[in-house]
ZADO-1210 file (C-alpha; in nm, 4 decimals, padded with zeros to 6 digits):
<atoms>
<atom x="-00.0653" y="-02.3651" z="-00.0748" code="UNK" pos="1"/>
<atom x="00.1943" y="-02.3658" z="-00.3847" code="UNK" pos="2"/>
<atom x="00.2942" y="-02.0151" z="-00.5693" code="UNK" pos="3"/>
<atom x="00.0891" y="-02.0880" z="-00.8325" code="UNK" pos="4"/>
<atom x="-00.2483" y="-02.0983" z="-00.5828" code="UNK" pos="5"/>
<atom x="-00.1183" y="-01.7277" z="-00.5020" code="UNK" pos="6"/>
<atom x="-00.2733" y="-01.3926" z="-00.6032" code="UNK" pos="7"/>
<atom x="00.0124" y="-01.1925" z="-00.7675" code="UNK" pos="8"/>
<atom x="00.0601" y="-00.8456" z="-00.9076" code="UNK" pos="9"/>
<atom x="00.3683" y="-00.6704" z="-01.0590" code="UNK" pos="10"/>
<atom x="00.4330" y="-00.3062" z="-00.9382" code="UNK" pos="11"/>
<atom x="00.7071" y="-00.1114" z="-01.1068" code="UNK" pos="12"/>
<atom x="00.9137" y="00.0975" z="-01.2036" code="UNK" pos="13"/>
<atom x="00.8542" y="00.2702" z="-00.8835" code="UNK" pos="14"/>
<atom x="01.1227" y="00.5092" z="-00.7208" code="UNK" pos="15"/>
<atom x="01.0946" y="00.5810" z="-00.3125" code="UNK" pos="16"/>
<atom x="01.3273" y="00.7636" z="-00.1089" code="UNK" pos="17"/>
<atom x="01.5199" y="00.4463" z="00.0711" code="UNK" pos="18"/>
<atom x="01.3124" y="00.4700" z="00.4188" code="UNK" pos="19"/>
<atom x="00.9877" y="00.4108" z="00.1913" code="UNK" pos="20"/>
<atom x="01.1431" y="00.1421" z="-00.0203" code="UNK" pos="21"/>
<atom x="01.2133" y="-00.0670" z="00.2666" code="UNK" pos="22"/>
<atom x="00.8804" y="00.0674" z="00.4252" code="UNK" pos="23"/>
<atom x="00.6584" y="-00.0994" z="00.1569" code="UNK" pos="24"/>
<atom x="00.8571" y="-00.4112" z="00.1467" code="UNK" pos="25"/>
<atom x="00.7873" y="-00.4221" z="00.4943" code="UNK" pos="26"/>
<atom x="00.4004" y="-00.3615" z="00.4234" code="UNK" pos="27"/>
<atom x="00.3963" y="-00.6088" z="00.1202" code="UNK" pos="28"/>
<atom x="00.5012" y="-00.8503" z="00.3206" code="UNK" pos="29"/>
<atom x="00.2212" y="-00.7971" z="00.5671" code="UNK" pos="30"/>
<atom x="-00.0643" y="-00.8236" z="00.3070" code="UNK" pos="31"/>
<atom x="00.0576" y="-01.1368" z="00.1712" code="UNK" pos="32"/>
<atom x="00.0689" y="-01.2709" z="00.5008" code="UNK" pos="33"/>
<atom x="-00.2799" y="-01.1332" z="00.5828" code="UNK" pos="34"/>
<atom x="-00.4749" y="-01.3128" z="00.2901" code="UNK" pos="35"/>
<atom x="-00.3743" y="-01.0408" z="00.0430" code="UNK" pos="36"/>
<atom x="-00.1888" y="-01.0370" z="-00.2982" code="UNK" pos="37"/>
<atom x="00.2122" y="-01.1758" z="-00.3182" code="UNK" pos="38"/>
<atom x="00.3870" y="-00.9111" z="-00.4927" code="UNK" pos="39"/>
<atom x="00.7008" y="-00.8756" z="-00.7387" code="UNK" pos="40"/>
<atom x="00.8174" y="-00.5385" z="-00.8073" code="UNK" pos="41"/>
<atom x="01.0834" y="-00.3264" z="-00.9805" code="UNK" pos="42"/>
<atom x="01.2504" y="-00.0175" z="-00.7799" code="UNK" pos="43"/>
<atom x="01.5049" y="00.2156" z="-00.8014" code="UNK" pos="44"/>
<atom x="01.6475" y="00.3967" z="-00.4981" code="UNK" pos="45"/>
<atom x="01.7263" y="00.7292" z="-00.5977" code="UNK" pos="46"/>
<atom x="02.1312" y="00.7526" z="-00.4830" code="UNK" pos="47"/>
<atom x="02.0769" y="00.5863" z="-00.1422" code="UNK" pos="48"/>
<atom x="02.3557" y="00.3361" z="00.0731" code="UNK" pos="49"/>
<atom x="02.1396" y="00.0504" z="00.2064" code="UNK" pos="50"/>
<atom x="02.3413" y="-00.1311" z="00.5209" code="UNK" pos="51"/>
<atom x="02.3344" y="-00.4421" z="00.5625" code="UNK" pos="52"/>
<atom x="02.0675" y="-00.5409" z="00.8851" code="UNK" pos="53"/>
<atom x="02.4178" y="-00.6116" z="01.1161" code="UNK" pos="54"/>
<atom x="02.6477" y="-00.3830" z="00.9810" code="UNK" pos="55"/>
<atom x="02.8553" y="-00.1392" z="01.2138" code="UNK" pos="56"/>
<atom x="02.7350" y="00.2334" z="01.1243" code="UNK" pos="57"/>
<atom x="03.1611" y="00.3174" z="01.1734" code="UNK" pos="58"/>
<atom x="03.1849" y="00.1451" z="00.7832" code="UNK" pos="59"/>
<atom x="03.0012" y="00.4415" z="00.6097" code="UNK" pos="60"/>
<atom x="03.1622" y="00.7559" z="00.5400" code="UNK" pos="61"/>
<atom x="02.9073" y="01.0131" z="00.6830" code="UNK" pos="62"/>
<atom x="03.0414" y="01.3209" z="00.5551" code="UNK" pos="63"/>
<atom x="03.1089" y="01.1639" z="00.1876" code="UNK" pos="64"/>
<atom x="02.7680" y="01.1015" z="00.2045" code="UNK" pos="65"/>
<atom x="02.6422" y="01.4094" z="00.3061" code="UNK" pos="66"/>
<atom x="02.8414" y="01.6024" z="00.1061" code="UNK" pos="67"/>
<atom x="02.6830" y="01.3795" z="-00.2014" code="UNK" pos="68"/>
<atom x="02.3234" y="01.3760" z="-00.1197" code="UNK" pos="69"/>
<atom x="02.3539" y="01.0527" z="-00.0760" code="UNK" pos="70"/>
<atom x="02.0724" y="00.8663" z="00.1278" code="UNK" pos="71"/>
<atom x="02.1678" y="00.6172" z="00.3987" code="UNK" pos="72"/>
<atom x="01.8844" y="00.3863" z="00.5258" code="UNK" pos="73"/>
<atom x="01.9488" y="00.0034" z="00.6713" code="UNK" pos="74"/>
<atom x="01.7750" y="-00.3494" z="00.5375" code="UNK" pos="75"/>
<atom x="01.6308" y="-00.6137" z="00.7106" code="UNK" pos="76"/>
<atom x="01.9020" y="-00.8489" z="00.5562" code="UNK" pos="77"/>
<atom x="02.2279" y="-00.9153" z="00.5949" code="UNK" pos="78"/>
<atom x="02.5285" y="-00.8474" z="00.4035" code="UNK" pos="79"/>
<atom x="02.7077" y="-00.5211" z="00.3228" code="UNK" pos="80"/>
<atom x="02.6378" y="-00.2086" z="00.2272" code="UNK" pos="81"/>
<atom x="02.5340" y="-00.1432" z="-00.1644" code="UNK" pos="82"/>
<atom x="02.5316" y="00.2179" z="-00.3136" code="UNK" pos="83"/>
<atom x="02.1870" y="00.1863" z="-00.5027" code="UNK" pos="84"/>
<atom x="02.2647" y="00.5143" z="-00.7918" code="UNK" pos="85"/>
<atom x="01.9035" y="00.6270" z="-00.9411" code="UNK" pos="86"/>
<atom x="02.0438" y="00.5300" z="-01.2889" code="UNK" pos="87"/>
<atom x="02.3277" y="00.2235" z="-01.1962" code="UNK" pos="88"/>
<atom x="02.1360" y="-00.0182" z="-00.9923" code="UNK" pos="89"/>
<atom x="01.8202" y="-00.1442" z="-01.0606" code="UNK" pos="90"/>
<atom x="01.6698" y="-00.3253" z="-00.7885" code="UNK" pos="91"/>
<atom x="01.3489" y="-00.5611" z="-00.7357" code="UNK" pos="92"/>
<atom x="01.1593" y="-00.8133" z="-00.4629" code="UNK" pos="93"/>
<atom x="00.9419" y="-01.0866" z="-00.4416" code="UNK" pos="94"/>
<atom x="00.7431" y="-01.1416" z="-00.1704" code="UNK" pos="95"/>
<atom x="00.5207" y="-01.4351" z="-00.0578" code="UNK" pos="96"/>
<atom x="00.3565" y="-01.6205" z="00.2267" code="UNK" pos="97"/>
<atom x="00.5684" y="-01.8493" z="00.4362" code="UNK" pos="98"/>
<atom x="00.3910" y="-02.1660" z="00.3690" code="UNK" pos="99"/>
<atom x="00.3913" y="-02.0800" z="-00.0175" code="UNK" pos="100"/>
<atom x="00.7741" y="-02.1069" z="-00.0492" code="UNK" pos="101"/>
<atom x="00.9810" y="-02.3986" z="-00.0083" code="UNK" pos="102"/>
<atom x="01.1187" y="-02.4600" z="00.3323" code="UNK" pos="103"/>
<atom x="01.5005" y="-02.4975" z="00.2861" code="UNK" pos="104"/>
<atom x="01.7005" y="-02.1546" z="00.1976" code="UNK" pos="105"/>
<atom x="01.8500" y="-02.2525" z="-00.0645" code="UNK" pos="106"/>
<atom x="01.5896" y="-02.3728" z="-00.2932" code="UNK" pos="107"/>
<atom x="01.3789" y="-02.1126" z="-00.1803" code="UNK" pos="108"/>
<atom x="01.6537" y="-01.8700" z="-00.3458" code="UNK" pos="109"/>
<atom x="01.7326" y="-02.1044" z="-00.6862" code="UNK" pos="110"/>
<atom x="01.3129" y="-02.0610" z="-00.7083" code="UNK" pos="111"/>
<atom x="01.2658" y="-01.6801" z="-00.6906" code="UNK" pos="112"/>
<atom x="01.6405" y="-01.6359" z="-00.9179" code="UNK" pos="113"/>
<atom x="01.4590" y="-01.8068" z="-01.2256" code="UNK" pos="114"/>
<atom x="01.2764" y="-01.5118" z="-01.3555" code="UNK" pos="115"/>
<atom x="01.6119" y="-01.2998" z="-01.2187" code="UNK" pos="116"/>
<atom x="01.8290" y="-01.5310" z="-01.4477" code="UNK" pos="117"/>
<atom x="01.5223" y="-01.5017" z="-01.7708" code="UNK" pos="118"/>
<atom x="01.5502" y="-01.1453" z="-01.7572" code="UNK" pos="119"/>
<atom x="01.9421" y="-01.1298" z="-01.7966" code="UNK" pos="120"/>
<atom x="01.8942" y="-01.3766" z="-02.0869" code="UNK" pos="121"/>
<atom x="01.6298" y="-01.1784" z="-02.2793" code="UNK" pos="122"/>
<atom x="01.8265" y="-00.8487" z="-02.2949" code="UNK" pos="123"/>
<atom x="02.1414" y="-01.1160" z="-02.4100" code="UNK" pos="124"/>
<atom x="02.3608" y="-01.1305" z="-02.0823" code="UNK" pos="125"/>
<atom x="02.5298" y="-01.4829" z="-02.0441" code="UNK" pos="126"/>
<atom x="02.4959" y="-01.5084" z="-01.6702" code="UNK" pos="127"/>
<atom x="02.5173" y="-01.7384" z="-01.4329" code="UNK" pos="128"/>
<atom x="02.5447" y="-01.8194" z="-01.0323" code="UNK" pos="129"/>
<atom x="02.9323" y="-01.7551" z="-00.9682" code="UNK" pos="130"/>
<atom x="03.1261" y="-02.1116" z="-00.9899" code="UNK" pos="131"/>
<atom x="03.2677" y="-02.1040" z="-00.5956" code="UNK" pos="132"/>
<atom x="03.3325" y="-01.9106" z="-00.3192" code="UNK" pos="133"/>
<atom x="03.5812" y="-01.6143" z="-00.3435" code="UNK" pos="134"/>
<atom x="03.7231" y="-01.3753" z="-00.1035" code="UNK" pos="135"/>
<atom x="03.6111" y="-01.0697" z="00.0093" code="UNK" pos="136"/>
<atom x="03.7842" y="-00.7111" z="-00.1208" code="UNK" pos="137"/>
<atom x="03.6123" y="-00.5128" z="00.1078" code="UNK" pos="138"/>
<atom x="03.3707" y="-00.6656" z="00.3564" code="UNK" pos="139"/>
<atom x="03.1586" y="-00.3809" z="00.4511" code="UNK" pos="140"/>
<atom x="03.0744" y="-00.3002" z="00.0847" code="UNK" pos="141"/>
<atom x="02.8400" y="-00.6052" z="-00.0365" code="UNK" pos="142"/>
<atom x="02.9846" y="-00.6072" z="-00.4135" code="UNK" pos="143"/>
<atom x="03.2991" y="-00.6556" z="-00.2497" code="UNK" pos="144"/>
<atom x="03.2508" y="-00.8868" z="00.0221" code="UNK" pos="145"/>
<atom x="03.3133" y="-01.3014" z="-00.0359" code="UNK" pos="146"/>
<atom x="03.1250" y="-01.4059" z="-00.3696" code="UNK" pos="147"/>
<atom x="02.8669" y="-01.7056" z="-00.2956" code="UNK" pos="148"/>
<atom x="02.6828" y="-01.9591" z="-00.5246" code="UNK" pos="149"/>
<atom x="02.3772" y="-01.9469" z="-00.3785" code="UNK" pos="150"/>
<atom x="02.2692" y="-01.6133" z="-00.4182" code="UNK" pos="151"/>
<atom x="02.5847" y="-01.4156" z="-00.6213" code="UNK" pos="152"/>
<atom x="02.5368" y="-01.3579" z="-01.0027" code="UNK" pos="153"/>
<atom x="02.8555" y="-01.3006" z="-01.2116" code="UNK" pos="154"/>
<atom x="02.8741" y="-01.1931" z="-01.5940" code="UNK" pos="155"/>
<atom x="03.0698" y="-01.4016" z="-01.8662" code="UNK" pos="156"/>
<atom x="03.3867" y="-01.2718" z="-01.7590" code="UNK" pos="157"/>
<atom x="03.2819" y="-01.3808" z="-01.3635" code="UNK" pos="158"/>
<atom x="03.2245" y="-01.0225" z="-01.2598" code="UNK" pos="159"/>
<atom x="02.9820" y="-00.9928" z="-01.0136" code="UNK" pos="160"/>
<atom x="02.6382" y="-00.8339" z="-01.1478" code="UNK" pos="161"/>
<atom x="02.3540" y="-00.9092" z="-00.9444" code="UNK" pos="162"/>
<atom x="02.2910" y="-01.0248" z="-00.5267" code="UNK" pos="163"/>
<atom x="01.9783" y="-01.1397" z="-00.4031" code="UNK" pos="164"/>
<atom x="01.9415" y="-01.1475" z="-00.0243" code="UNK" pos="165"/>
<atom x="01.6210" y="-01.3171" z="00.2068" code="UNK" pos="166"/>
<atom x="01.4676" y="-01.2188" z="00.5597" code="UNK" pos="167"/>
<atom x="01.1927" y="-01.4610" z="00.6729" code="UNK" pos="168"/>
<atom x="00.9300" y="-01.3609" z="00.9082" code="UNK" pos="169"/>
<atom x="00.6730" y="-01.6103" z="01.0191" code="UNK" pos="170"/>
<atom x="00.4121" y="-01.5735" z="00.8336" code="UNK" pos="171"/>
<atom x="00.6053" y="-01.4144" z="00.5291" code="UNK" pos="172"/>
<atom x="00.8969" y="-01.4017" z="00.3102" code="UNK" pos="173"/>
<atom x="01.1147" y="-01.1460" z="00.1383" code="UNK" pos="174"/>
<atom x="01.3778" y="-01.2115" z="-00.1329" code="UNK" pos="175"/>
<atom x="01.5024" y="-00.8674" z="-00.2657" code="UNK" pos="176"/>
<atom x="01.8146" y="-00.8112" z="-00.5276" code="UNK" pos="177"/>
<atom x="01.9986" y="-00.5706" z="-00.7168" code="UNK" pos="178"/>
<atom x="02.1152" y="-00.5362" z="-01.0592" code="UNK" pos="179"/>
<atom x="02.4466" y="-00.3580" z="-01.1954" code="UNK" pos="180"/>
<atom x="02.3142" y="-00.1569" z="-01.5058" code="UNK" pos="181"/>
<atom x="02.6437" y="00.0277" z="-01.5087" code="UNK" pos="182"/>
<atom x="02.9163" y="00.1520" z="-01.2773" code="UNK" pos="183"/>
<atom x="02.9522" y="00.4147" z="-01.0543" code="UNK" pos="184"/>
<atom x="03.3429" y="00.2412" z="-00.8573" code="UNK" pos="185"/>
<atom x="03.4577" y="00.6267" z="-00.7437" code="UNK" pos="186"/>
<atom x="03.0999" y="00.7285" z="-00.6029" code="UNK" pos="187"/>
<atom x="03.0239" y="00.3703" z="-00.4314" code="UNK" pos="188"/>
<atom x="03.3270" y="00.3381" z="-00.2981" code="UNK" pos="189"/>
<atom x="03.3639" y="00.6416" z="-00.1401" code="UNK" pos="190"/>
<atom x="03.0501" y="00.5500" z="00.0698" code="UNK" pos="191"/>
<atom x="03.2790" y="00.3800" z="00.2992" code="UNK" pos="192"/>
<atom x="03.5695" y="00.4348" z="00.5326" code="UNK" pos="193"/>
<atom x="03.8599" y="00.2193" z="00.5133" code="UNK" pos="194"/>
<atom x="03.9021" y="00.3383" z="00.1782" code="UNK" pos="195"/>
<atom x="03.8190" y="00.0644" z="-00.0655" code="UNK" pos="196"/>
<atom x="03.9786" y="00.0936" z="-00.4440" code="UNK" pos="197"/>
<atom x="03.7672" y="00.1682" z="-00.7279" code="UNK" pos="198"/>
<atom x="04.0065" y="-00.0426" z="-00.9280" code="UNK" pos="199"/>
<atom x="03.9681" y="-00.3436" z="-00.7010" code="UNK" pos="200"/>
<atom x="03.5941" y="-00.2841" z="-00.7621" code="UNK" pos="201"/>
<atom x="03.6373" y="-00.2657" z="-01.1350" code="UNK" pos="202"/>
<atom x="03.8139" y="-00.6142" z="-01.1015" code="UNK" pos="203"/>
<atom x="03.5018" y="-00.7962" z="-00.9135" code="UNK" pos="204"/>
<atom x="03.1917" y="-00.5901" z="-01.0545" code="UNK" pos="205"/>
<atom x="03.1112" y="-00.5875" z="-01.3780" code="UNK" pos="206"/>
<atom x="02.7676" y="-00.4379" z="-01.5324" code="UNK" pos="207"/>
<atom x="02.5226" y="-00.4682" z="-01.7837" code="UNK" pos="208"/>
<atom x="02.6164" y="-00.1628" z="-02.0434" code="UNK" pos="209"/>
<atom x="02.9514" y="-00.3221" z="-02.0358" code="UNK" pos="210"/>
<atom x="02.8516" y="-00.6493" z="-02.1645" code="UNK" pos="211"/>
<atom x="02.5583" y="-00.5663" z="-02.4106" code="UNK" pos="212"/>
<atom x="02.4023" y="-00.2500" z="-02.6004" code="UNK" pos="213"/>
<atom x="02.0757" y="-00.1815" z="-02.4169" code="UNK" pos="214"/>
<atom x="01.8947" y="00.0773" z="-02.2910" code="UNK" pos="215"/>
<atom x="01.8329" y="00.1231" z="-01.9095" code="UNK" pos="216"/>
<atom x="01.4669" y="00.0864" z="-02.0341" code="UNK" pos="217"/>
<atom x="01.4770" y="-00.1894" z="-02.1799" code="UNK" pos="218"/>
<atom x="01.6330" y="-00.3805" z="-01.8950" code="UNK" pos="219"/>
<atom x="01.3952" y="-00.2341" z="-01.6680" code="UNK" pos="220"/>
<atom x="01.1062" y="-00.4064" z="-01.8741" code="UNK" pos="221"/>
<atom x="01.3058" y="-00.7398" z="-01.9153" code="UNK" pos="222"/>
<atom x="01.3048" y="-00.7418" z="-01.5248" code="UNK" pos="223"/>
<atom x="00.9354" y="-00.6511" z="-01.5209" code="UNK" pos="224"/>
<atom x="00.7949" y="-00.9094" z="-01.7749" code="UNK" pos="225"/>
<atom x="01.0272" y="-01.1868" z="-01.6615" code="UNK" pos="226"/>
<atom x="00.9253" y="-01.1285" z="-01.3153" code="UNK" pos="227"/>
<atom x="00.5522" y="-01.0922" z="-01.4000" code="UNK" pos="228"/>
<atom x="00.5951" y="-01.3945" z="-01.6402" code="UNK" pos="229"/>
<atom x="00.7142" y="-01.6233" z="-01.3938" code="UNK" pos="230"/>
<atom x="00.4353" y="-01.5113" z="-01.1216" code="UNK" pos="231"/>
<atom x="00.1180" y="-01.4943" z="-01.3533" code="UNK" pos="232"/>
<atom x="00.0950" y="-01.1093" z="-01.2011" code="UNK" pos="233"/>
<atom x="-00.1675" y="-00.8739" z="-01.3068" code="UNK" pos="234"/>
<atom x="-00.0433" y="-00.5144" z="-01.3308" code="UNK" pos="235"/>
<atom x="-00.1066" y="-00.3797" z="-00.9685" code="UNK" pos="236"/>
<atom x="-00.0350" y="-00.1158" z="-00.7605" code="UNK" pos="237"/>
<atom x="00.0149" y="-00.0314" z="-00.4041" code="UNK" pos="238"/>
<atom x="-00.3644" y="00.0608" z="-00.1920" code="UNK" pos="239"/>
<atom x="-00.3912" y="00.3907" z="-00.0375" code="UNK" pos="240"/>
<atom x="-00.3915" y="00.2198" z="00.2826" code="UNK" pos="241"/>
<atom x="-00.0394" y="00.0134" z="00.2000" code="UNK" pos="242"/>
<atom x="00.1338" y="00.3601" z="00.1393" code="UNK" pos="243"/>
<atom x="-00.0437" y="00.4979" z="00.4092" code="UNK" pos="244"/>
<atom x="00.1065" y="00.2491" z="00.6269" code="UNK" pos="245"/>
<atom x="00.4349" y="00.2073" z="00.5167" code="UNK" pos="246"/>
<atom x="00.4423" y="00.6078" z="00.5983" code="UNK" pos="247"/>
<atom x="00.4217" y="00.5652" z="00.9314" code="UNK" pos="248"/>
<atom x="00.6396" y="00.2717" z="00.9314" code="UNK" pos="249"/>
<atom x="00.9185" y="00.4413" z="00.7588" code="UNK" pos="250"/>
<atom x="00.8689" y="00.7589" z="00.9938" code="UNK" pos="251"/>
<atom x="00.8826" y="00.5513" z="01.3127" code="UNK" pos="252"/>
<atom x="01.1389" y="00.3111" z="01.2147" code="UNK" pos="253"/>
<atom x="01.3389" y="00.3468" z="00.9223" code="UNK" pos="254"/>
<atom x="01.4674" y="00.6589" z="00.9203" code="UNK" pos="255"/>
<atom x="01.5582" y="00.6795" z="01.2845" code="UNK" pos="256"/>
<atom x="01.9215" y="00.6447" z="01.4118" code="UNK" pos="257"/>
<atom x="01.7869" y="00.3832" z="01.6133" code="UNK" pos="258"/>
<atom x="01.7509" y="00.1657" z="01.3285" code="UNK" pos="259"/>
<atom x="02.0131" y="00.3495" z="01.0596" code="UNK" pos="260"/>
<atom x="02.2830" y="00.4077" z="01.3055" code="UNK" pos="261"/>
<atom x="02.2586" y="00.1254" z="01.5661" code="UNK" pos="262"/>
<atom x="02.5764" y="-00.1201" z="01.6396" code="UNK" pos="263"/>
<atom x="02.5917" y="-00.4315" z="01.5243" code="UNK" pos="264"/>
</atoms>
């Protein structure tokens, strides 16, 4: 089976509270496993900190948090934390059978950043997979942690503007990203203890609306189109029974402390 043999839709611009966004991802990655249709899809968290699958709970500043109505939930992958703002970030996800994706990580992740690369390029953003490895500012927050070219996207300037992470499961796998559409250095930094510096942040993330005039919308449908594009996806959207189940899974797992809060 190849990509191209695959059933696809495109589902987006959808916003979940965070324990449903991973939820469906979660679900999506079930029906494609199950016979069902591979997905790509455009999100946007509204104001949630997604940890990193290992990261120690003691890294996030609680009461900041709190006191911000700022979600917290936890991902499947690894890396740091990212502060996903309803109107900064813009995330999506591909997802796809095991034994439709090539084997080896990295050219699994070069394959599913082509339409993530097309879609910076149509709204006029010269970027590119950062040049080398770089050191980490602050490694519980993900913008901030050591810069890698296999999955880190950097503006023309080298700012960091986009991550893509993986999980595999047997049967299935997820690659899921995030785009910088602007900046938010005071509010995502003060997700975390240890204090990190919004001007250190400033120094390694850039974001779209700095490098081009565009309109959140429009990037959202660059993402959209590239990403359909790329997959031959009809529009599509999630079955009763998907949300249904991705319900209970967020209720039972992802917004528990035994999955939020648990120690690395």
């Amino acid at each position: 089976m190849t990509l191209a043999e695959l059933d696809w839709r495109v589902i987006g611009e959808a916003t979940d509270d965070g324990p449903m966004t991973m939820a469906l991802e979660e679900i999506a990655a079930e029906t494609a496993a199950a016979g069902g249709p591979a997905t790509v899809r455009v999100y946007t968290w509204p104001d949630v900190l997604s940890l990193g699958y290992n990261q120690d709970p003691d890294t996030v500043d609680w009461d900041f948090c709190k006191r911000e109505g700022i979600g917290v939930t936890r991902r499947p992958t690894g890396g740091g934390a990212i502060y996903h703002d309803h109107y900064a970030d813009l995330s999506y996800s591909i997802v796809a059978p095991a034994d439709a994706v090539p084997g080896d990580l990295m050219e699994c992740y070069r394959l599913f950043c082509e339409p993530i690369l097309d879609a910076f390029e149509g709204i006029g953003v010269d970027a590119d997979y950062v040049d080398r490895k770089y050191e980490a500012v602050h490694q519980p927050a993900c913008y901030l942690r050591a810069l890698h070219p296999a999955h880190d996207i950097v503006g023309p300037d080298g700012r960091k503007i986009g991550g893509n992470a993986q999980y595999r499961r047997k049967d299935a796998v997820v690659q899921h990203g995030s785009l910088s559409v602007s900046l938010r250095p005071e509010r995502h930094c003060g997700c975390f203890t240890g204090e990190p510096d919004p001007e250190a942040f400033r120094e390694r993330v850039g974001a779209i609306d700095e490098y081009v005039d565009v309109e959140r919308d429009d990037v959202v449908e660059s993402l959209r189109t590239t990403l359909a594009a790329w997959a031959d996806a009809y529009e599509g959207t999630w079955a009763d029974d998907e949300r249904s189940r991705a319900r209970e899974r967020a209720y039972s797992k992802y917004v528990t402390d035994e999955w939020v809060r648990k120690s690395p």
